[in-house]
PyMOL Python script that loads the backbone (N, CA, C, O; Angstrom):
from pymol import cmd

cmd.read_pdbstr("""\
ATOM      1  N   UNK A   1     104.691  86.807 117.598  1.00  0.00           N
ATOM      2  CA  UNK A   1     105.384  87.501 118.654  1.00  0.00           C
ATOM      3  C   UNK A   1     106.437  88.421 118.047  1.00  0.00           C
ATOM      4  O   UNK A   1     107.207  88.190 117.115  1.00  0.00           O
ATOM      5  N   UNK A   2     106.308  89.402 118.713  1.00  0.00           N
ATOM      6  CA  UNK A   2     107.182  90.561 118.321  1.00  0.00           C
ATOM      7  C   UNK A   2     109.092  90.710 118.571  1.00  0.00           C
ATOM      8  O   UNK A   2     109.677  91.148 119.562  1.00  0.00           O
ATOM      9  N   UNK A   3     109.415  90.413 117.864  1.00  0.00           N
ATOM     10  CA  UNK A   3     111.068  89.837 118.238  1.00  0.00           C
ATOM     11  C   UNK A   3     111.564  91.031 118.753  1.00  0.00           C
ATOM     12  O   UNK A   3     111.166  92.132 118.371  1.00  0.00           O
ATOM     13  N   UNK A   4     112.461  90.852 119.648  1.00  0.00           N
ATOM     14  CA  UNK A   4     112.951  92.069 120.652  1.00  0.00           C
ATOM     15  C   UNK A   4     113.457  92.881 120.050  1.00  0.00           C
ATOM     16  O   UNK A   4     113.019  93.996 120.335  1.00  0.00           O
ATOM     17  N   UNK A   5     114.571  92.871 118.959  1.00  0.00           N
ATOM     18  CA  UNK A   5     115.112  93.887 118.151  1.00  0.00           C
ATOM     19  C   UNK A   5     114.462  94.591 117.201  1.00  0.00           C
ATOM     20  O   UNK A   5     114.836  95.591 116.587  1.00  0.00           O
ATOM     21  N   UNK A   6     113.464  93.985 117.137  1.00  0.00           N
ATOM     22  CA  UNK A   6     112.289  95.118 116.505  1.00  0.00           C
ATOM     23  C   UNK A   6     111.516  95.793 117.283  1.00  0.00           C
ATOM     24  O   UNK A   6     111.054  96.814 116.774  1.00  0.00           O
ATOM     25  N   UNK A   7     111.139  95.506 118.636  1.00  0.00           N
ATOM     26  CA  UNK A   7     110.499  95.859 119.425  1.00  0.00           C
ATOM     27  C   UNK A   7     111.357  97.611 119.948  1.00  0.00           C
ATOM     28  O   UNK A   7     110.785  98.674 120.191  1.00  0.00           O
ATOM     29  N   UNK A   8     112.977  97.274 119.967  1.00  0.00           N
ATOM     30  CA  UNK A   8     113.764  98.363 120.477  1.00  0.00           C
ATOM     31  C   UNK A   8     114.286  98.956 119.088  1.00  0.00           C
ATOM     32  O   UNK A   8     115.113  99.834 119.334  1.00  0.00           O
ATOM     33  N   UNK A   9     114.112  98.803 117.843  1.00  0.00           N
ATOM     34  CA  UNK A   9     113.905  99.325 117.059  1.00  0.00           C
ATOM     35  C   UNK A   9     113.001 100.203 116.896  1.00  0.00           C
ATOM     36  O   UNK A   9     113.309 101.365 116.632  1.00  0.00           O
ATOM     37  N   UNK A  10     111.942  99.873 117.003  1.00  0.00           N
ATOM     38  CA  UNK A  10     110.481 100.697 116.929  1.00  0.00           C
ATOM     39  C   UNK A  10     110.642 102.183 118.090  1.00  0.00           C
ATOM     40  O   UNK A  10     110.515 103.384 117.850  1.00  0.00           O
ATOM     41  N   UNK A  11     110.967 101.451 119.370  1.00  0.00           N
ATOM     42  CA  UNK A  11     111.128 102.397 120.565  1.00  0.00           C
ATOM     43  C   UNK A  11     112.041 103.304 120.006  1.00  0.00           C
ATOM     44  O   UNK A  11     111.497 104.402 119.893  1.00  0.00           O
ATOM     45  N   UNK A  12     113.139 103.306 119.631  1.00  0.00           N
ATOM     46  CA  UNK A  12     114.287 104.233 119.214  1.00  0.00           C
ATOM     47  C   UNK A  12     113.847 105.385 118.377  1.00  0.00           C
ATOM     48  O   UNK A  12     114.143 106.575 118.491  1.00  0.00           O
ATOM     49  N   UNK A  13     112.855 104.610 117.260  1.00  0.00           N
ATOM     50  CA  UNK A  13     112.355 105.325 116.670  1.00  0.00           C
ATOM     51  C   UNK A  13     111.115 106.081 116.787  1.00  0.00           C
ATOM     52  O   UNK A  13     110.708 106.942 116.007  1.00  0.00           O
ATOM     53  N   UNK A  14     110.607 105.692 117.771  1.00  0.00           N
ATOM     54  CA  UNK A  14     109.445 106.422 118.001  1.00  0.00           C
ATOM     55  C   UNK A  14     109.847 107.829 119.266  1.00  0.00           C
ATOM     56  O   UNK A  14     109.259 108.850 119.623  1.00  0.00           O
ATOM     57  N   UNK A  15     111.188 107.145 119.631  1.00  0.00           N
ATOM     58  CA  UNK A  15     112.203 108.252 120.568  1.00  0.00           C
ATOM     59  C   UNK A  15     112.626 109.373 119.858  1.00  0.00           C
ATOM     60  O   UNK A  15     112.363 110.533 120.175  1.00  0.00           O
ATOM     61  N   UNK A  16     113.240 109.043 118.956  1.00  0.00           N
ATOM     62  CA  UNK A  16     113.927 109.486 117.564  1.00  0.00           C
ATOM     63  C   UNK A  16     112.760 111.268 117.850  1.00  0.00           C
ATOM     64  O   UNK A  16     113.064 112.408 118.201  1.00  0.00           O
ATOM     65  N   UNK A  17     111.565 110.659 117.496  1.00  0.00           N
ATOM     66  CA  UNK A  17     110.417 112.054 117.008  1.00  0.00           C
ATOM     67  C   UNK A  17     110.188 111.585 115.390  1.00  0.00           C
ATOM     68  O   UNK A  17     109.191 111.945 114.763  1.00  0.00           O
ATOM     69  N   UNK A  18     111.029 110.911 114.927  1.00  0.00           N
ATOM     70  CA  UNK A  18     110.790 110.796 113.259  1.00  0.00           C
ATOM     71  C   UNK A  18     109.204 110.165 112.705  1.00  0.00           C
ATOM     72  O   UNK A  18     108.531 110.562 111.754  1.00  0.00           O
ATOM     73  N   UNK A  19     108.887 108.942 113.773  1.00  0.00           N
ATOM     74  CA  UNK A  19     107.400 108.719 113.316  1.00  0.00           C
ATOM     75  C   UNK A  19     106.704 109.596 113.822  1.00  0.00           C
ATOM     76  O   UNK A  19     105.528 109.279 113.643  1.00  0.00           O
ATOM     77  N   UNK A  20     106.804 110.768 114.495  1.00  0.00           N
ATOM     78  CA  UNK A  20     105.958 111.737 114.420  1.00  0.00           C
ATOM     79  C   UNK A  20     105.948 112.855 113.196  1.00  0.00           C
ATOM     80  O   UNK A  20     105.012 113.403 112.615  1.00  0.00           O
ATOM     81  N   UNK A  21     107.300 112.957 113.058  1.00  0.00           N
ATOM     82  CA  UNK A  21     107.587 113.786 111.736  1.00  0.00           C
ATOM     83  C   UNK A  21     106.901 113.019 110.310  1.00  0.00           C
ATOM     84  O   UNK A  21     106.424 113.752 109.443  1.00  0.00           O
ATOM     85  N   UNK A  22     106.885 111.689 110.150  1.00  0.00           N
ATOM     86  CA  UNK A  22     106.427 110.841 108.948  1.00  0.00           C
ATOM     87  C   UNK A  22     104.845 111.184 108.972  1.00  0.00           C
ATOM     88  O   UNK A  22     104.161 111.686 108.080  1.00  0.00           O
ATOM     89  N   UNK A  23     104.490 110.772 110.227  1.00  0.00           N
ATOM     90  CA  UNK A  23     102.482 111.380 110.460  1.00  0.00           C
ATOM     91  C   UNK A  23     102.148 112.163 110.061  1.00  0.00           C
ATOM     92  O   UNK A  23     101.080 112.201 109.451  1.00  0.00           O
ATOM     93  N   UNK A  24     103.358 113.702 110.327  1.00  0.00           N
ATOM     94  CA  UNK A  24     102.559 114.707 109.989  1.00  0.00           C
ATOM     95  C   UNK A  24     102.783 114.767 108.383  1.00  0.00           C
ATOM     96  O   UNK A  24     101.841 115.081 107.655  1.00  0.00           O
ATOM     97  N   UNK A  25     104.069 114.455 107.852  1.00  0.00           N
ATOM     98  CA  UNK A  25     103.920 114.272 106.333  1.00  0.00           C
ATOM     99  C   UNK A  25     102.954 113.789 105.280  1.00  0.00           C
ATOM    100  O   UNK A  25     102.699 114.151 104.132  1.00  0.00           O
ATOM    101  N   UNK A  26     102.366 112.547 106.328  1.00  0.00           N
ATOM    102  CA  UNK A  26     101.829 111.479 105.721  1.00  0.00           C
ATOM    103  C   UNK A  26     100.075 112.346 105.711  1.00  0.00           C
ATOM    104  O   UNK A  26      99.270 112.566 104.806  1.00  0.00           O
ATOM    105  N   UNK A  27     100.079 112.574 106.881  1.00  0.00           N
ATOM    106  CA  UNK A  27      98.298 113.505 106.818  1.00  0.00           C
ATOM    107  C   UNK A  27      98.704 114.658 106.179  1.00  0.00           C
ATOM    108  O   UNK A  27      97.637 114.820 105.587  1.00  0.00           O
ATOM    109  N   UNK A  28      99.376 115.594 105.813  1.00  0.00           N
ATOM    110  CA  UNK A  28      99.567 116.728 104.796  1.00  0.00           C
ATOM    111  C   UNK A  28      99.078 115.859 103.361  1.00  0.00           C
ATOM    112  O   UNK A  28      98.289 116.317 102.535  1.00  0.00           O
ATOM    113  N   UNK A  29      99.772 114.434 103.269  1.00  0.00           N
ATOM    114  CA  UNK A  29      99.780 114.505 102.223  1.00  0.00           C
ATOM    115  C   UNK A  29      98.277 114.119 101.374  1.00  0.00           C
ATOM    116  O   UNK A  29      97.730 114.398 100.307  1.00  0.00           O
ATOM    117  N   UNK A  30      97.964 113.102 102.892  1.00  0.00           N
ATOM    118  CA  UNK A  30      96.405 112.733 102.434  1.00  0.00           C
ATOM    119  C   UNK A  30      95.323 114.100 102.117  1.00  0.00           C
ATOM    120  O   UNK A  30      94.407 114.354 101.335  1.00  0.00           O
ATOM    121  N   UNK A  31      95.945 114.680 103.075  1.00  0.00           N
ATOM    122  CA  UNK A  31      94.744 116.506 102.871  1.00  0.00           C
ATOM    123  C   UNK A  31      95.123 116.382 101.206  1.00  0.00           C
ATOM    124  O   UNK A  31      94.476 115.823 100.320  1.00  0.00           O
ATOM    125  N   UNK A  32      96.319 117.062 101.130  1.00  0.00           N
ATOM    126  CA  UNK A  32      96.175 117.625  99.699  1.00  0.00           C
ATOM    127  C   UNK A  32      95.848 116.686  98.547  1.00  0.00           C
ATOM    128  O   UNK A  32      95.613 117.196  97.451  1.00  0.00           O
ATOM    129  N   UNK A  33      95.807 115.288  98.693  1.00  0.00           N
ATOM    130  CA  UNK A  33      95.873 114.181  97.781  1.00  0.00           C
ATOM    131  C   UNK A  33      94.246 113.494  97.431  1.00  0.00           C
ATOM    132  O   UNK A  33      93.989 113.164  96.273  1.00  0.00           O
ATOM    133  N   UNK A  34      93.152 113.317  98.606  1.00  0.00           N
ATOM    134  CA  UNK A  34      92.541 112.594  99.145  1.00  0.00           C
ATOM    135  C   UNK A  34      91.633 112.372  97.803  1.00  0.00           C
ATOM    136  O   UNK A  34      91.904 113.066  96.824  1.00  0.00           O
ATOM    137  N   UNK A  35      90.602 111.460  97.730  1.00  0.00           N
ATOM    138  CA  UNK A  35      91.281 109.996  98.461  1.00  0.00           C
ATOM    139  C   UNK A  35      92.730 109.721  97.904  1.00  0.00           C
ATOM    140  O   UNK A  35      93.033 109.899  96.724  1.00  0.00           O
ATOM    141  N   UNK A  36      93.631 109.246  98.922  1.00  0.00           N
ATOM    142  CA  UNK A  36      94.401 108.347  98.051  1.00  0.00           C
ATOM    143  C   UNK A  36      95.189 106.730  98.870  1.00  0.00           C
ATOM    144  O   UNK A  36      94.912 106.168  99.929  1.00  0.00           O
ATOM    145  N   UNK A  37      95.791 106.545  98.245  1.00  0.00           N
ATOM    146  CA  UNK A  37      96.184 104.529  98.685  1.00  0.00           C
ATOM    147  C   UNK A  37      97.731 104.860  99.645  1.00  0.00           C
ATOM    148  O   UNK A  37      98.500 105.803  99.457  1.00  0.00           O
ATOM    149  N   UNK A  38      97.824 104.050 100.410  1.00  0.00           N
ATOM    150  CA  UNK A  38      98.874 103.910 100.895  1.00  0.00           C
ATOM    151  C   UNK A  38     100.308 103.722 100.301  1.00  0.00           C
ATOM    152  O   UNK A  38     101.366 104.181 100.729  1.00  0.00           O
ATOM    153  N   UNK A  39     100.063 102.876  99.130  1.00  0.00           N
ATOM    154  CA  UNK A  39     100.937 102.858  98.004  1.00  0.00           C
ATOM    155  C   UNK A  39     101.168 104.305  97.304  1.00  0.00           C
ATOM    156  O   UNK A  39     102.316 104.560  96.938  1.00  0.00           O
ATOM    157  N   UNK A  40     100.198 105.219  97.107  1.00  0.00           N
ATOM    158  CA  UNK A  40     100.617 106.549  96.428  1.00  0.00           C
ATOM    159  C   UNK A  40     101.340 107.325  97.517  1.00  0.00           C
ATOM    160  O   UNK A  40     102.334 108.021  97.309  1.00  0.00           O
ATOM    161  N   UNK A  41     100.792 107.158  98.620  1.00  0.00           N
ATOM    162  CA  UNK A  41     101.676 107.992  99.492  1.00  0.00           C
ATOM    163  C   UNK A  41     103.030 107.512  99.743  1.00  0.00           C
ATOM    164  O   UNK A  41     103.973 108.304  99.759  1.00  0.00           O
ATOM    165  N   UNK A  42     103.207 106.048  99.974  1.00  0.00           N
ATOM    166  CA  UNK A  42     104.975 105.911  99.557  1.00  0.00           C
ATOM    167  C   UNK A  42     105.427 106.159  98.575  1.00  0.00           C
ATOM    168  O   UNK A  42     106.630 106.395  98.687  1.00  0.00           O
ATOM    169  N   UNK A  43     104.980 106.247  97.391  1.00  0.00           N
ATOM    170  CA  UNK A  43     105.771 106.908  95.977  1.00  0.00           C
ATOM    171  C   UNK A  43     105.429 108.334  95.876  1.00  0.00           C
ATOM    172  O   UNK A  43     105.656 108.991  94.860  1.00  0.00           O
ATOM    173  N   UNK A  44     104.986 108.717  96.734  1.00  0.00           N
ATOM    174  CA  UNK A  44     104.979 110.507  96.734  1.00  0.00           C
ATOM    175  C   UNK A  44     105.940 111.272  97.762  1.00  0.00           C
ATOM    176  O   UNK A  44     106.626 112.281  97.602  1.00  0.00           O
ATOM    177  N   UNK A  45     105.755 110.465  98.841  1.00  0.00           N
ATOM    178  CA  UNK A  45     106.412 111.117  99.626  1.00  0.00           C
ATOM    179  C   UNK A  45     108.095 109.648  99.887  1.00  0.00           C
ATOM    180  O   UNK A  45     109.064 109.734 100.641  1.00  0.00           O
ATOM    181  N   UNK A  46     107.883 109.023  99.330  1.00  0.00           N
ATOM    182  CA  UNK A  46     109.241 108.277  99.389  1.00  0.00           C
ATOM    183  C   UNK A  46     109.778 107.502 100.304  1.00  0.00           C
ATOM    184  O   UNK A  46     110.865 106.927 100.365  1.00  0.00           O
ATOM    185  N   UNK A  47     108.274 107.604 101.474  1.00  0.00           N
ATOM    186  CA  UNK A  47     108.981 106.695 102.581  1.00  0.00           C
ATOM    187  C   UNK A  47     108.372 104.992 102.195  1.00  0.00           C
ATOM    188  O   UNK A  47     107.494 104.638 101.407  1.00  0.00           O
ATOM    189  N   UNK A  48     109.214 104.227 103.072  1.00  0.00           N
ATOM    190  CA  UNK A  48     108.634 103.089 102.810  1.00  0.00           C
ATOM    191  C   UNK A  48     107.721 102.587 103.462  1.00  0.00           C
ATOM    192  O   UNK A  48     107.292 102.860 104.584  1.00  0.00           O
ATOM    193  N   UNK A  49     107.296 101.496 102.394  1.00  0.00           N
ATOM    194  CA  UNK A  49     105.351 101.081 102.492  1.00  0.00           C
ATOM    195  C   UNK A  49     105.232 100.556 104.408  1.00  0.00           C
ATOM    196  O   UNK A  49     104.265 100.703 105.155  1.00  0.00           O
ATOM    197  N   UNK A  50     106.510  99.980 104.700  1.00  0.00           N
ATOM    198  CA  UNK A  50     106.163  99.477 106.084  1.00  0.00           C
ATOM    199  C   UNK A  50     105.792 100.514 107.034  1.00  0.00           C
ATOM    200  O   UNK A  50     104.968 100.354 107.935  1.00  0.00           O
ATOM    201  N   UNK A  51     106.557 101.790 106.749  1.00  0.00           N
ATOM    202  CA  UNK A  51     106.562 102.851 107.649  1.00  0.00           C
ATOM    203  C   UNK A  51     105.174 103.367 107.137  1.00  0.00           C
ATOM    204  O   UNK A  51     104.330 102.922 107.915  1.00  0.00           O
ATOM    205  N   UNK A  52     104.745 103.908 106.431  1.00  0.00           N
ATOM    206  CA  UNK A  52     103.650 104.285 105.586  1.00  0.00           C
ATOM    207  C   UNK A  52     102.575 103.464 106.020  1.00  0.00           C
ATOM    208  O   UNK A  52     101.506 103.867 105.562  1.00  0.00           O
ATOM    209  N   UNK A  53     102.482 102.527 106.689  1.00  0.00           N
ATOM    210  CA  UNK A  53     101.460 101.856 106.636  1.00  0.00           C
ATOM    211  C   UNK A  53     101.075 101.886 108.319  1.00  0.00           C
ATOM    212  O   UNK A  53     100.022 102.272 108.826  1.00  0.00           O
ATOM    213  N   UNK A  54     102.433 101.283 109.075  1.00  0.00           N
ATOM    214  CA  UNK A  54     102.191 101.587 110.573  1.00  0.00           C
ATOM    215  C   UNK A  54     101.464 103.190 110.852  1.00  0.00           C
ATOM    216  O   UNK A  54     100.452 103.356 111.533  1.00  0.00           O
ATOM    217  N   UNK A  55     102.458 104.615 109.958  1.00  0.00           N
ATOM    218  CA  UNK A  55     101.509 105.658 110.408  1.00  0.00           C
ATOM    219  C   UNK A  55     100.243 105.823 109.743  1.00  0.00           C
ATOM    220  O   UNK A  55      99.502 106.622 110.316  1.00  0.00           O
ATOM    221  N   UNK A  56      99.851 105.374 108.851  1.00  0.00           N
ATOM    222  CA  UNK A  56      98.513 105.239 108.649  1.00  0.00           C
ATOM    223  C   UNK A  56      97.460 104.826 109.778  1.00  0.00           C
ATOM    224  O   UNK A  56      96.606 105.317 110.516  1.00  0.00           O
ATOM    225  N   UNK A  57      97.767 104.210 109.608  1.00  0.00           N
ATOM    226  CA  UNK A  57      97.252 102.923 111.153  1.00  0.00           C
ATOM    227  C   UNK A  57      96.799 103.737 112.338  1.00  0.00           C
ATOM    228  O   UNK A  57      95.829 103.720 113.096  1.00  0.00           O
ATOM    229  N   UNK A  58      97.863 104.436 112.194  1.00  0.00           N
ATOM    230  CA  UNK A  58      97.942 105.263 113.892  1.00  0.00           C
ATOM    231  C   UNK A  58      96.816 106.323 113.576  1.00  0.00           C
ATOM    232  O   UNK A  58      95.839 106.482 114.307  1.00  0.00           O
ATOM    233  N   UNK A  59      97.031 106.982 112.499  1.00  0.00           N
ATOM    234  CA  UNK A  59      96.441 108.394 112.036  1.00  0.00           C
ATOM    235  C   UNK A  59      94.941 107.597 112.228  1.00  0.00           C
ATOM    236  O   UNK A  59      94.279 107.861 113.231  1.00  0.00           O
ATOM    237  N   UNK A  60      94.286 106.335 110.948  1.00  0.00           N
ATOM    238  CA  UNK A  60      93.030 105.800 111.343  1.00  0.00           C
ATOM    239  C   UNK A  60      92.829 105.841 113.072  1.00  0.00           C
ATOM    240  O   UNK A  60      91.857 106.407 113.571  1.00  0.00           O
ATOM    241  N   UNK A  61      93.618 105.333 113.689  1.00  0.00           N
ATOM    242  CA  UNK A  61      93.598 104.809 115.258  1.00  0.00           C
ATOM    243  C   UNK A  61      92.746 106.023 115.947  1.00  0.00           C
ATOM    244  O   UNK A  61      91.647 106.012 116.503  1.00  0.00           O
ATOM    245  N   UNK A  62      93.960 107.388 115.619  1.00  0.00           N
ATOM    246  CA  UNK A  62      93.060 108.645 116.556  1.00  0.00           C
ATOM    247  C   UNK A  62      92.071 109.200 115.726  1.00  0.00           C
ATOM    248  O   UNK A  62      91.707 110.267 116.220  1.00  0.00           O
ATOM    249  N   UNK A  63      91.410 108.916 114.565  1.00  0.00           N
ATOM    250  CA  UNK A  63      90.649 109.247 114.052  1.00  0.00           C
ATOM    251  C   UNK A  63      90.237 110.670 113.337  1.00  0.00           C
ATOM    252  O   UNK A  63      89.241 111.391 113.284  1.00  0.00           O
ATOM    253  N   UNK A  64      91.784 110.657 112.737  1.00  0.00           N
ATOM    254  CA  UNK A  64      92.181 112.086 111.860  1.00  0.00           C
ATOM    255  C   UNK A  64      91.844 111.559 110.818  1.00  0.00           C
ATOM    256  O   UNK A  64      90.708 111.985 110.609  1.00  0.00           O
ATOM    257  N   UNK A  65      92.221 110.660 109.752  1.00  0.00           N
ATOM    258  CA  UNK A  65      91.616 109.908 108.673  1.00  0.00           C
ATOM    259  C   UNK A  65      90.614 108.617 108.977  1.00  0.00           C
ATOM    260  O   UNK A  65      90.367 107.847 109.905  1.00  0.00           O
ATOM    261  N   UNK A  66      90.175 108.877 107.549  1.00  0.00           N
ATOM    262  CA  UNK A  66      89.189 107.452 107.333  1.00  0.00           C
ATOM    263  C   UNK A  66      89.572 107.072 106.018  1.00  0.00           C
ATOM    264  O   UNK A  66      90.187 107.632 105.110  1.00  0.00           O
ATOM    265  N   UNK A  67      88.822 105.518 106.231  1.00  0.00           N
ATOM    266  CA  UNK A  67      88.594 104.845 104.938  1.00  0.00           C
ATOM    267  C   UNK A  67      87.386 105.232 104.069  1.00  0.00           C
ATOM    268  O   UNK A  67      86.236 105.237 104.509  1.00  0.00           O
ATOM    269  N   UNK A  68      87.791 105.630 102.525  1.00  0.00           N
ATOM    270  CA  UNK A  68      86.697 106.597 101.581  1.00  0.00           C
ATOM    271  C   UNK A  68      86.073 105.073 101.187  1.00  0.00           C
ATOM    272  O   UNK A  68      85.014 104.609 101.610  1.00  0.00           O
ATOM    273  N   UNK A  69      86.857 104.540 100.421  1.00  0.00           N
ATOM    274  CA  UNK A  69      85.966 103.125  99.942  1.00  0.00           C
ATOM    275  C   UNK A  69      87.129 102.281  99.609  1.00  0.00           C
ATOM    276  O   UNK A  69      88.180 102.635 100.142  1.00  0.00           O
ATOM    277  N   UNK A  70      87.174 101.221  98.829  1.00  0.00           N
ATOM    278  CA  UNK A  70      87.883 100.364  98.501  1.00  0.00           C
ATOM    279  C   UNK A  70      87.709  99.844  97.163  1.00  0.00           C
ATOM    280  O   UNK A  70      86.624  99.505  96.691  1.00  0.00           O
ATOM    281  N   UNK A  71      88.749  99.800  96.615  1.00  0.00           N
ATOM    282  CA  UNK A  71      88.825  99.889  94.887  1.00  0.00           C
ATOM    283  C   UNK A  71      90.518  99.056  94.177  1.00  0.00           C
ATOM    284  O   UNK A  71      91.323  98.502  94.925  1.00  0.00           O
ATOM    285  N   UNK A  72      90.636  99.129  93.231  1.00  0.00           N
ATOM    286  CA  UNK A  72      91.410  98.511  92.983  1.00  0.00           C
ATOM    287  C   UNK A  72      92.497  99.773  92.547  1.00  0.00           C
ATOM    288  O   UNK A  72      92.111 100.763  91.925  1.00  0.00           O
ATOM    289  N   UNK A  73      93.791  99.584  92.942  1.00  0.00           N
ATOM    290  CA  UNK A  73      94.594 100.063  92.976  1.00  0.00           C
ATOM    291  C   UNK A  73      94.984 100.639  92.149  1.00  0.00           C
ATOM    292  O   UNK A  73      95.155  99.635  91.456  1.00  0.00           O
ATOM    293  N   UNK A  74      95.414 101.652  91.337  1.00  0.00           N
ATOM    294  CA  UNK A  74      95.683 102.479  89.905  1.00  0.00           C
ATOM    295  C   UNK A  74      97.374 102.204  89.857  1.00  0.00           C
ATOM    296  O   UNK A  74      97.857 102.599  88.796  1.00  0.00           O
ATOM    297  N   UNK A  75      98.428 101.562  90.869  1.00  0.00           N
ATOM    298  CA  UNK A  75      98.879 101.324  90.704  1.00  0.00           C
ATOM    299  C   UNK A  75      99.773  99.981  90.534  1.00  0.00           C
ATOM    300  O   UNK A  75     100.856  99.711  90.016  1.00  0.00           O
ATOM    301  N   UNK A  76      98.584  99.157  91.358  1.00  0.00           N
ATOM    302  CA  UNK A  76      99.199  97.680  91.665  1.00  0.00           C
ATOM    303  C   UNK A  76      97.734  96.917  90.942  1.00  0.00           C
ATOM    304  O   UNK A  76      97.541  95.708  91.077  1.00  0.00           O
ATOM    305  N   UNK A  77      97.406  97.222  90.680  1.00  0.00           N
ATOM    306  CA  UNK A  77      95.462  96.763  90.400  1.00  0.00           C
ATOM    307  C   UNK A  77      95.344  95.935  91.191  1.00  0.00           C
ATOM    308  O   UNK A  77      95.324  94.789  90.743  1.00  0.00           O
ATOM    309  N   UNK A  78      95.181  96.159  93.066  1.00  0.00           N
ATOM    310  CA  UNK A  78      95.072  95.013  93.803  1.00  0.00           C
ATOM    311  C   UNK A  78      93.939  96.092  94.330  1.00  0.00           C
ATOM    312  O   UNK A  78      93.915  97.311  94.157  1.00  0.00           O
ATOM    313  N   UNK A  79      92.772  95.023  95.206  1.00  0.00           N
ATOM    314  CA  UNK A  79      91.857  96.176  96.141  1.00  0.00           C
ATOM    315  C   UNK A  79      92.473  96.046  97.137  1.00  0.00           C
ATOM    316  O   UNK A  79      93.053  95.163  97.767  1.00  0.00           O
ATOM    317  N   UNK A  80      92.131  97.695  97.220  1.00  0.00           N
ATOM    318  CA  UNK A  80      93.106  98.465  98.316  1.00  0.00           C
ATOM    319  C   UNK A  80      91.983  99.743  98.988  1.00  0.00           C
ATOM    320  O   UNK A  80      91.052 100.286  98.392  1.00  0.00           O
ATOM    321  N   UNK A  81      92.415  99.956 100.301  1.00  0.00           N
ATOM    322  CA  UNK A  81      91.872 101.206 100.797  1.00  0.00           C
ATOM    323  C   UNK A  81      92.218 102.577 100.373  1.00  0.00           C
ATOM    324  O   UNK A  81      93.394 102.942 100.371  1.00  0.00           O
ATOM    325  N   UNK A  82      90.948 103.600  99.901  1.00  0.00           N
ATOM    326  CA  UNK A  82      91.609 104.654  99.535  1.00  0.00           C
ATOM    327  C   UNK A  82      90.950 105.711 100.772  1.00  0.00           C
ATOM    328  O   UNK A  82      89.802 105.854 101.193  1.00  0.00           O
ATOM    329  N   UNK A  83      92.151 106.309 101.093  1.00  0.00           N
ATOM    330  CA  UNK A  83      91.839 107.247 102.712  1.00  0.00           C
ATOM    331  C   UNK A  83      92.105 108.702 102.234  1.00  0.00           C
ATOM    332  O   UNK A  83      92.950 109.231 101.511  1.00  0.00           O
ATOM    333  N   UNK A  84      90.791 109.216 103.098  1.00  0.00           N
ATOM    334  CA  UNK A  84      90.685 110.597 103.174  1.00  0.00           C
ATOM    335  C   UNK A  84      90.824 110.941 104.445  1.00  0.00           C
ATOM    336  O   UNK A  84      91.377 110.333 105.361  1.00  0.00           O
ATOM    337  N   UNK A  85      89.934 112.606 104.424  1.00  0.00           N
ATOM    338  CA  UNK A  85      90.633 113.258 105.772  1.00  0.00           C
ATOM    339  C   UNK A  85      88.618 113.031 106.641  1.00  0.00           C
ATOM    340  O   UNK A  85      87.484 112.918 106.175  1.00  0.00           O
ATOM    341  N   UNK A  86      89.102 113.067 107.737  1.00  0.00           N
ATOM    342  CA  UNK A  86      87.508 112.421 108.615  1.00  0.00           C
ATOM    343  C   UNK A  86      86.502 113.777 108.504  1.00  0.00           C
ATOM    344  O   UNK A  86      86.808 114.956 108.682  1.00  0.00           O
ATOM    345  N   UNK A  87      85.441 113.300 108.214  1.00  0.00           N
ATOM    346  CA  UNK A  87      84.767 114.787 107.618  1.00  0.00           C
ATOM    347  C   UNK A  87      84.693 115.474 109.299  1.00  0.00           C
ATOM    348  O   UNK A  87      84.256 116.609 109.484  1.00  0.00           O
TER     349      UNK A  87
END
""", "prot")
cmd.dss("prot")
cmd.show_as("cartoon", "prot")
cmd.util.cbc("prot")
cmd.orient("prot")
């Protein structure tokens, strides 16, 4: 269950406009990058992996990106998804 102060956290911020501003960062970055890991895109673009990962999510959700394949990480050597842009 989703604890309330995160719940009006999230809202604020999704009020904010900033997770819209992070999306569009985050799909610029996959265009110019692709494939690449969720982990490269927080050390490229500097936001953190939690945020990085919810807009991922979203971007998969409306079906602007996909998953290319799954491989082991070049930076964590864990398997991980590497996402491109949806042909």
């Amino acid at each position: 269950m989703v604890k309330e102060t995160s719940l009006m956290a999230y809202q604020e911020h999704k009020a904010s406009g900033k997770a819209l501003s992070q999306r569009l960062q985050i799909f610029e970055f996959i265009k110019a990058n692709q494939p690449c890991t969720r982990k490269q895109i927080e050390l490229g673009l500097g936001i953190g992996i939690n945020a990085v990962c919810g807009r991922v999510n979203k971007l998969l959700e409306m079906g602007m990106i996909e998953v290319a394949f799954k491989d082991k990480d070049p930076v964590t050597d864990r398997l991980v998804e590497f996402l491109r842009m949806r042909d």
